[in-house]
C-alpha positions in Angstrom: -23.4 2.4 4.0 -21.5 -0.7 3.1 -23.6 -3.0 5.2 -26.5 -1.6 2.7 -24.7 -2.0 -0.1 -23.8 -6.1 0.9 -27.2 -6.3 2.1 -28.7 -4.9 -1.5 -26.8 -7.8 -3.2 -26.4 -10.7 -0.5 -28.5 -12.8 -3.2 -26.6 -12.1 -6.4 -22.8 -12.6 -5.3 -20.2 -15.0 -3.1 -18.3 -13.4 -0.5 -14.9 -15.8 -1.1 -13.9 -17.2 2.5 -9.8 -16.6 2.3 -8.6 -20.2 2.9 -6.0 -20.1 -0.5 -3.2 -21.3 0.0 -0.8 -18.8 2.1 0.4 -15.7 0.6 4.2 -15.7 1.1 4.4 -19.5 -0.1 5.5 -21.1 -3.8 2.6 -20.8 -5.8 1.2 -24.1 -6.6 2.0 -25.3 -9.9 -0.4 -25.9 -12.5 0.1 -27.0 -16.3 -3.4 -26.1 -18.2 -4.7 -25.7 -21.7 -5.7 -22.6 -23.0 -8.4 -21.8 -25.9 -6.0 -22.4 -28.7 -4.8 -25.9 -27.1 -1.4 -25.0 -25.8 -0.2 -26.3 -22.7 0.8 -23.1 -20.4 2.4 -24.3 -16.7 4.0 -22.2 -14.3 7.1 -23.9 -14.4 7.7 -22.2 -17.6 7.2 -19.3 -16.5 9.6 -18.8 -14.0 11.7 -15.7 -13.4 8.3 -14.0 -14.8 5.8 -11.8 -12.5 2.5 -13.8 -13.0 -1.6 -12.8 -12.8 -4.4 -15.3 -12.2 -7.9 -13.8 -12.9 -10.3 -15.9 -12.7 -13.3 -15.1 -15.0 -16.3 -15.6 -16.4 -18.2 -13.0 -18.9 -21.4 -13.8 -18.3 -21.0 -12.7 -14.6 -22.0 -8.9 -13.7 -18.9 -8.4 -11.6 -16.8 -9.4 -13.8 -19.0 -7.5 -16.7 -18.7 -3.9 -14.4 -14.6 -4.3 -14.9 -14.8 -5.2 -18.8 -17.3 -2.7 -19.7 -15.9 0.1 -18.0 -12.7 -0.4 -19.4 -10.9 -1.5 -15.8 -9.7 -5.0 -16.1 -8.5 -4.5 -20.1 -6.2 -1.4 -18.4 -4.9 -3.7 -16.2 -3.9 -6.0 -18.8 -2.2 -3.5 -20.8 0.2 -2.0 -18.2 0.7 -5.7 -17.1 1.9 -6.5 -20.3 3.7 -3.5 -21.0 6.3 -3.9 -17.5 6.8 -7.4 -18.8 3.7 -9.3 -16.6 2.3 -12.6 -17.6 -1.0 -12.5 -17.5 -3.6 -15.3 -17.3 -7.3 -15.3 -17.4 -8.7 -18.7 -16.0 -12.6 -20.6 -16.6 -12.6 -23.1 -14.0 -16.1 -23.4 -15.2 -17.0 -27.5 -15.1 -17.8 -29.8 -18.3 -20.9 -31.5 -16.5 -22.1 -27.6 -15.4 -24.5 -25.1 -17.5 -21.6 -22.3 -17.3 -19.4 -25.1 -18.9 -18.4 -23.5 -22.9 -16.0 -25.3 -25.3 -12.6 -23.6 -25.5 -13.6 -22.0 -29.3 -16.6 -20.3 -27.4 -14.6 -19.2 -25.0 -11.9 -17.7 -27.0 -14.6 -15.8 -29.1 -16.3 -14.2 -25.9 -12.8 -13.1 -24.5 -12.3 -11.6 -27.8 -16.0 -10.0 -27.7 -15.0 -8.5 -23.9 -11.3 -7.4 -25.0 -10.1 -9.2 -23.1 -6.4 -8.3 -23.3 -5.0 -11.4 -21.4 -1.3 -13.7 -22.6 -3.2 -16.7 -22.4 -7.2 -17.5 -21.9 -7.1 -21.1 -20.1 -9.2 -23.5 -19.6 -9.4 -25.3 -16.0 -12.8 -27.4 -16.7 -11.4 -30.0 -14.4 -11.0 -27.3 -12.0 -7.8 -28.4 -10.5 -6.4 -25.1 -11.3 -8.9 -23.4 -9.5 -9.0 -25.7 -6.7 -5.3 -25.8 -5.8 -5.8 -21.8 -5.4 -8.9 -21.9 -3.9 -10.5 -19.7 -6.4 -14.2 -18.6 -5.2 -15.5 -16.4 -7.5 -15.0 -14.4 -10.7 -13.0 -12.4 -10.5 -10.7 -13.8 -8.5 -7.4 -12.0 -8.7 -3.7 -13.7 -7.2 -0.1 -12.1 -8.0 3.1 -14.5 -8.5 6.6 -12.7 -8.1 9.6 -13.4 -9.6 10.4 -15.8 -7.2 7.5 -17.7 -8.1 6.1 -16.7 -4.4 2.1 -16.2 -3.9 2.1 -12.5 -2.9 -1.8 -11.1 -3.4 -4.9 -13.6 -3.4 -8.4 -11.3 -2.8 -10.5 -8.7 -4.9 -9.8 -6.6 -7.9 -11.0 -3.7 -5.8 -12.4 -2.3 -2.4 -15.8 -1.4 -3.4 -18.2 -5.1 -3.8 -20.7 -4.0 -6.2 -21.5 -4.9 -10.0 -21.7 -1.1 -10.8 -19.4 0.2 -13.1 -19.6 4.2 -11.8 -17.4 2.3 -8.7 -14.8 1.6 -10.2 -13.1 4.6 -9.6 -14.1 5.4 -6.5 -12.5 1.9 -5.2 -9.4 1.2 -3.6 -7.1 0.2 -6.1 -6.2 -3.2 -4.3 -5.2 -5.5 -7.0 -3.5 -2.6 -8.8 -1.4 -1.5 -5.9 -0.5 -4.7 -5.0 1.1 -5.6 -8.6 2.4 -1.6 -8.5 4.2 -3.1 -5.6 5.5 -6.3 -6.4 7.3 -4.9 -9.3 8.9 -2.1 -7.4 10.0 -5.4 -5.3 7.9 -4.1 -2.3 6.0 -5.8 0.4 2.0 -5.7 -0.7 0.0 -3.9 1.4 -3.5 -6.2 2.4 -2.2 -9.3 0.2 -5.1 -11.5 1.1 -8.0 -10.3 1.4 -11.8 -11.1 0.7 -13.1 -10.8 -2.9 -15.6 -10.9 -4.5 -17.8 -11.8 -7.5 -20.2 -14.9 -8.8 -19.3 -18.1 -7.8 -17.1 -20.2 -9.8 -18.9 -23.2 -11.4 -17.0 -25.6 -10.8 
C-alpha cells in the first residue's frame, strides 16, 4: 500500500535525504529577518523550546496541513506551553517562488498561519545550515538549545487532507516529548513535501 501511494506521487514531491546536521548537537545559529523586518536569531532565544517549519503556501503538502486545520493546532498548543515557534521561506530572490516579505506576511495571514515569527531566509543560509529539503520541513530545539527532531510533520507522505488523522503523530510526539524533558522517539527521520526553492 505505501509503495502505491509513493509511486502515485513520485512526480509531485521530494523525499528529503536526512543529512541535517545531527540530532543531539547545538542547533546551528542563525539571525534572520522576518516579514515585519525584525531581526529574530537563536541566540536570543535561548532557555526557550524552539520550531523550525519550513514552508511555503503555494505547496499541496504544506496546503493539506493548513486547510485541514493541523499545522495551525500545532501552533496553538506550541504557543500555549510557552514554544517559540518559527515558520521559514528559504524561497530564493533570483527564483519564481521568490515573494517580497509584505506578500508573504499577507499569505501567512490568508493560511492562519499561527506562527511567533514568519522569516524570511531568501539567501537561504538558514535553510542551508539545517539542511532543509522541502516544505514542510519540521526541526525541534530544547531548552538547551540542542537539535532534538529534524524529519516530517507526520507518518503518512501524501497531499490529502483525510490523512491527517490517520498519521503517526511524529512531529507532535516528538515536541509532546521534549517538553516533558523525554528522549524523542524517531528524531530524524525522512520528510516530506515540495522542494524548497532555494
Amino acid at each position: 500500500m505505501k509503495a502505491l501511494a509513493y509511486a502515485a506521487i513520485a512526480g509531485a514531491f521530494a523525499l528529503a535525504t536526512v543529512t541535517a546536521k545531527e540530532v543531539g548537537k547545538a542547533a546551528p545559529d542563525f539571525a534572520v529577518q522576518d516579514v515585519a523586518g525584525k531581526s529574530v536569531s537563536l541566540a536570543d532565544l535561548k532557555g526557550k523550546t524552539v520550531v523550525l517549519e519550513w514552508v511555503n503556501f503555494g505547496c499541496p503538502f504544506v496546503k493539506k496541513h493548513y486547510d485541514s486545520g493541523n499545522m495551525q493546532k500545532l501552533q496553538e498548543m506550541a504557543a500555549g506551553k510557552g514554544v517559540v515557534w518559527l515558520s521559514v521561506n528559504s524561497a530564493g530572490k533570483d527564483g519564481k517562488a521568490y515573494q517580497e516579505p509584505s506578500k508573504l506576511a499577507e499569505e501567512a495571514k490568508d493560511n492562519g498561519n499561527k506562527a511567533g515569527s514568519y522569516l524570511v531566509d531568501s539567501d537561504g543560509k538558514m535553510g542551508k545550515a539545517y539542511d532543509a529539503k522541502v516544505t514542510p520541513h519540521m526541526f525541534i530545539i530544547n531548552k538547551e538549545g540542542v537539535l532534538v527532531y529534524n524529519g516530517a510533520i507526520d507518518s503518512i507522505p501524501t497531499s490529502e487532507k483525510s490523512d491527517v488523522d490517520k498519521a503517526d503523530k511524529l512531529f507532535a510526539n516528538a515536541l509532546e516529548a521534549t517538553l516533558a524533558g523525554k528522549e524523542v522517539v524517531n528524531a530524524k527521520n525522512q520528510p516530506y513535501g515540495c522542494g524548497v526553492k532555494y
